[in-house]
C-alpha positions in Angstrom: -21.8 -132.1 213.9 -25.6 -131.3 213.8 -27.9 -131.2 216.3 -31.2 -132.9 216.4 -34.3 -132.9 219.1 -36.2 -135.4 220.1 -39.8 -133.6 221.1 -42.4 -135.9 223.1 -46.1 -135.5 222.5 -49.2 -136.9 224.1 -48.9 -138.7 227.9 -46.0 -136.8 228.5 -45.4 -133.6 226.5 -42.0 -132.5 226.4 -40.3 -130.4 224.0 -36.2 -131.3 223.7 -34.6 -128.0 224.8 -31.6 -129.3 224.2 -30.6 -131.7 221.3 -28.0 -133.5 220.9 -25.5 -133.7 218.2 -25.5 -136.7 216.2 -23.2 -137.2 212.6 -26.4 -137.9 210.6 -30.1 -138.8 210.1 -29.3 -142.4 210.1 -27.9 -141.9 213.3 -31.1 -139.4 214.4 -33.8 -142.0 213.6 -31.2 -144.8 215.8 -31.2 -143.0 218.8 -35.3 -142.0 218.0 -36.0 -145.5 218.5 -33.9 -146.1 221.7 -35.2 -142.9 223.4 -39.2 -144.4 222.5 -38.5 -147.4 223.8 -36.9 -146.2 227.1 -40.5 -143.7 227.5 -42.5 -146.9 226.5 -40.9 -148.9 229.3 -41.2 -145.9 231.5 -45.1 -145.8 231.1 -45.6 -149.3 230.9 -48.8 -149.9 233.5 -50.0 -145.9 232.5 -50.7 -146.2 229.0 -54.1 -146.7 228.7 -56.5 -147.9 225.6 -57.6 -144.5 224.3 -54.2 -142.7 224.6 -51.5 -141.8 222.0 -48.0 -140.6 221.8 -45.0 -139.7 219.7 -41.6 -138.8 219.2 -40.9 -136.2 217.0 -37.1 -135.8 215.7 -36.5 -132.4 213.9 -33.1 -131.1 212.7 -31.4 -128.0 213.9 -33.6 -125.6 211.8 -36.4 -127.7 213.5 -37.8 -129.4 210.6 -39.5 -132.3 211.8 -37.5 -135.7 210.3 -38.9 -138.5 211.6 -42.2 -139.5 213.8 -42.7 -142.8 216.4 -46.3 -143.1 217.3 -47.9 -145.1 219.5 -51.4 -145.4 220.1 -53.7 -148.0 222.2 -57.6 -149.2 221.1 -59.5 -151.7 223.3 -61.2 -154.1 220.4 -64.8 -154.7 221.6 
């Protein structure tokens, strides 16, 4: 089964050391969006207008796949 790792950027920088094996992309980009919406709860209150972050998901080799971004703007 491949492996794929999902690297955070921005608030709280962490690359996945570890990955985790998954059958497919499909199931990749699934598990992407559970793991940014876990890290958006988790910041709720922190994340400030001005600040970005992402989730990268790359493949075995690396190769990034798939990218989450969020990012905040205060409208004047």
């Amino acid at each position: 089964m491949p492996r794929y790792f999902f690297n955070i950027h921005g608030t709280r920088a962490r690359p996945d050391e570890e990955g985790e094996e998954l059958p497919d992309n499909e199931a990749a980009w699934h598990e992407a969006t559970i793991i940014a919406g876990e890290i958006f709860r988790d910041i709720d209150g922190k994340f400030r207008p001005g600040q970005d972050w992402s989730l990268e998901v790359t493949d075995e080799q690396r190769k990034p796949l798939y990218t989450i971004e969020i990012s905040a703007k205060q409208m004047k």
